[in-house]
C-alpha positions in Angstrom: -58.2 76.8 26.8 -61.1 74.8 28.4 -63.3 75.8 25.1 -60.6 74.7 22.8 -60.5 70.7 25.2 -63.8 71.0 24.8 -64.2 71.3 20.8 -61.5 69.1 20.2 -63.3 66.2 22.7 -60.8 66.6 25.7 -57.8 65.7 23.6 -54.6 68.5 24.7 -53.3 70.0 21.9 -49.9 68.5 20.8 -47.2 71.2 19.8 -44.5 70.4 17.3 -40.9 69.9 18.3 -38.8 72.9 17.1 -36.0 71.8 15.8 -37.6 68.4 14.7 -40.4 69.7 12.5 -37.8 71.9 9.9 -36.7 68.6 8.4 -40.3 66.7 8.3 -41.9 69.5 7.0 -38.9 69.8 4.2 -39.3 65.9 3.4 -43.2 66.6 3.1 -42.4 69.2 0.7 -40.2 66.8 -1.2 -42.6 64.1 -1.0 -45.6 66.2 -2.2 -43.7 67.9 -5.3 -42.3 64.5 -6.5 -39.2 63.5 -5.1 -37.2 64.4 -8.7 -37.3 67.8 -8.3 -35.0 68.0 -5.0 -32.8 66.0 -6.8 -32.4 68.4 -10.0 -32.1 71.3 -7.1 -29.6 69.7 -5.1 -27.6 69.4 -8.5 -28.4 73.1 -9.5 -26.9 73.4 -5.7 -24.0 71.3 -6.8 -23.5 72.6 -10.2 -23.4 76.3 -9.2 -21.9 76.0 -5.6 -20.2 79.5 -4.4 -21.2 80.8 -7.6 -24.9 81.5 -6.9 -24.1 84.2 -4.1 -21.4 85.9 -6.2 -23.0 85.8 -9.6 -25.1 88.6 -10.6 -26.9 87.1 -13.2 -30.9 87.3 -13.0 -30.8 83.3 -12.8 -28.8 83.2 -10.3 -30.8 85.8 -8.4 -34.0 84.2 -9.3 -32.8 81.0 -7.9 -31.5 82.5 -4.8 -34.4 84.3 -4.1 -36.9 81.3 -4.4 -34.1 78.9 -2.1 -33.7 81.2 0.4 -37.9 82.2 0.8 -38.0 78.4 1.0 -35.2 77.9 3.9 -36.9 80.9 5.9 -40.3 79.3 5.6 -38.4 76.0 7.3 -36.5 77.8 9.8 -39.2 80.0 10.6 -42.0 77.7 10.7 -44.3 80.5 8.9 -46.6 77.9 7.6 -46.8 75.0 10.4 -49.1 71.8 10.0 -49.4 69.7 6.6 -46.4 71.4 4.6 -47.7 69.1 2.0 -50.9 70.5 1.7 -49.7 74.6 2.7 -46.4 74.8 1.1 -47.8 74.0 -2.0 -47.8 77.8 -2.9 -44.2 78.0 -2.9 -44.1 74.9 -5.8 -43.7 78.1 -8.9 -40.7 79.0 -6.9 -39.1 75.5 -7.1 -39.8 75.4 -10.7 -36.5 78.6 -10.9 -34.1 76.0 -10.0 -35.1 73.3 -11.7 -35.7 75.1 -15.2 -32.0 76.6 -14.6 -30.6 73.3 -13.7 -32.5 72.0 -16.8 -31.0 74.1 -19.2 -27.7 73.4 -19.0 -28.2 69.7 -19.4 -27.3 68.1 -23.0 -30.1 66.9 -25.0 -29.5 63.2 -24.2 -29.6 63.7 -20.4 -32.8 65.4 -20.5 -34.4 62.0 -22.3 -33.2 60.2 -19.5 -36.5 62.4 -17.3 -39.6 60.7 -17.0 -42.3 61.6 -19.1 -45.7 63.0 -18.2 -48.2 60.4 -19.5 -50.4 61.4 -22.8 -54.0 63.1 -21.5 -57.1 60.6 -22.8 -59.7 63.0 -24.2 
């Protein structure tokens, strides 16, 4: 303990609140993978509903699978510090949700997205 006070110049180390740091560390998620993306999840959520944990359809598994290795990571507090920065491994498994979400939406709703901008080369 004395070694680590002394490395880090005599500053104690600060722990993170339990129960506090499962929705910052969310938000930082949502703030580092564009703020768009929780919104089409939360109306995948939405669309689907009960549906998701009694349909057997590889979607709905896929998508289950990704929100629920997501919500343990929270709870669990697997990968603690910049959740920005660490969770950005679990970013493929947003993409499940999203994509599903996405595909049910008519043409003209999907033009309403914002574009990536054209690359300069």
């Amino acid at each position: 303990m004395s070694a680590t006070l002394a490395i880090l110049g005599g500053t104690p180390v600060r722990t993170r609140p339990f129960p506090a740091h499962m929705l910052f560390d969310v938000l930082d998620f949502a703030l580092a993978s564009g703020w768009i993306s929780f919104a089409l999840v939360a109306f995948f959520l939405v669309r689907n509903g009960r549906r998701l944990f009694v349909d057997r359809s590889p979607q709905c598994r896929l998508a289950l699978v990704a929100l629920t290795h997501m919500a343990a990571v929270a709870f669990t507090a697997l990968l603690p510090g910049e959740a920005a920065r660490l969770w950005m491994i679990m970013l493929p498994m947003l993409m499940a949700p999203i994509g599903i979400e996405l595909s049910a939406w008519p043409m003209r709703g999907m033009a309403m997205l914002p574009k990536p901008l054209p690359a300069h080369g």
